[in-house]
C-alpha positions as CSV (number, residue, x, y, z in Angstrom):
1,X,-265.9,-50.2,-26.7
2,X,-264.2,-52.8,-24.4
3,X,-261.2,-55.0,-26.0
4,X,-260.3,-58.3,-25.9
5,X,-256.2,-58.6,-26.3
6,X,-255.4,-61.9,-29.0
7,X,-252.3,-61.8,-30.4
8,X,-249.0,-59.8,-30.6
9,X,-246.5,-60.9,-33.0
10,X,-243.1,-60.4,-31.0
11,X,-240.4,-58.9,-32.7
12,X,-236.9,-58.4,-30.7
13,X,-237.0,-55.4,-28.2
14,X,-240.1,-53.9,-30.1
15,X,-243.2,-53.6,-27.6
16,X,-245.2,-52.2,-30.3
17,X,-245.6,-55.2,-33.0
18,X,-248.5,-55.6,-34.8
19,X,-251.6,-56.9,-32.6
20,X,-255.0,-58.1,-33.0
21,X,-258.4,-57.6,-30.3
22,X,-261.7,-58.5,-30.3
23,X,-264.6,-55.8,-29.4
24,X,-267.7,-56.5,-27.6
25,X,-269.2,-55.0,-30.9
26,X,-268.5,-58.1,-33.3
27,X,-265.2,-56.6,-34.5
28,X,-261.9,-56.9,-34.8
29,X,-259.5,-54.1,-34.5
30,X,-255.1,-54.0,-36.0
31,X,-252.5,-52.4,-35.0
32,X,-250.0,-52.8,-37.5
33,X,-247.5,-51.7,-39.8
34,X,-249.1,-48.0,-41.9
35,X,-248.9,-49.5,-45.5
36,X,-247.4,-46.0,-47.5
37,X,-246.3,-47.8,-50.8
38,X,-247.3,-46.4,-53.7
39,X,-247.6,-49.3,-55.7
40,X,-249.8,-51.3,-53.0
41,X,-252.5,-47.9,-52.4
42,X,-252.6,-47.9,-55.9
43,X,-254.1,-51.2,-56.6
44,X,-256.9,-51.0,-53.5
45,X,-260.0,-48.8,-53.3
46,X,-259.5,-46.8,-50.3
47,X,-261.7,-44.2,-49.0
48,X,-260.5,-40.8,-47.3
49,X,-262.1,-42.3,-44.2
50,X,-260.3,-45.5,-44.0
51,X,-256.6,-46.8,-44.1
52,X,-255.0,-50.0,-44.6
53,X,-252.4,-51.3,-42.4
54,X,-250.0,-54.9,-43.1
55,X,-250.2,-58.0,-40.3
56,X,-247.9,-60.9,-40.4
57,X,-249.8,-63.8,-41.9
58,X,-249.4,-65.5,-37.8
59,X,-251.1,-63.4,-36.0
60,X,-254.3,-64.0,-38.5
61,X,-253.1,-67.6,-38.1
62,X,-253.5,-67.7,-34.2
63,X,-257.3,-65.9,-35.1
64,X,-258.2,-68.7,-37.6
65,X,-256.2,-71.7,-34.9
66,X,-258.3,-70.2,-32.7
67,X,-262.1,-70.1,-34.1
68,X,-262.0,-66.5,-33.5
């Protein structure tokens, strides 16, 4: 899988922020923050397989700015 870098969102000092890249599959892959609330899980339909993880609302802004 090769990946395309987008978008970090740059928080003081931290190098690992929450990012967004596009795949030569069609995709889109997130690194962000490991959503562990109780409250939040407990309202989606996750499967063992899958997890959900929180971006701030500009990096999907830059995607959407971008035509991505």
């Amino acid at each position: 899988m090769q990946l395309t870098f987008i978008r970090k969102t740059a928080l003081s000092g931290d190098t690992n922020c929450p990012s967004l890249y596009r795949t030569d599959r069609g995709t889109y892959l997130v690194q962000g923050w490991r959503v562990t609330d109780p409250e939040a899980l407990s309202q989606l339909d996750v499967p063992a397989h899958e997890t959900v993880v929180e971006v701030p609302a500009d990096v999907l802004a830059e995607l959407a700015a971008a035509g991505r």
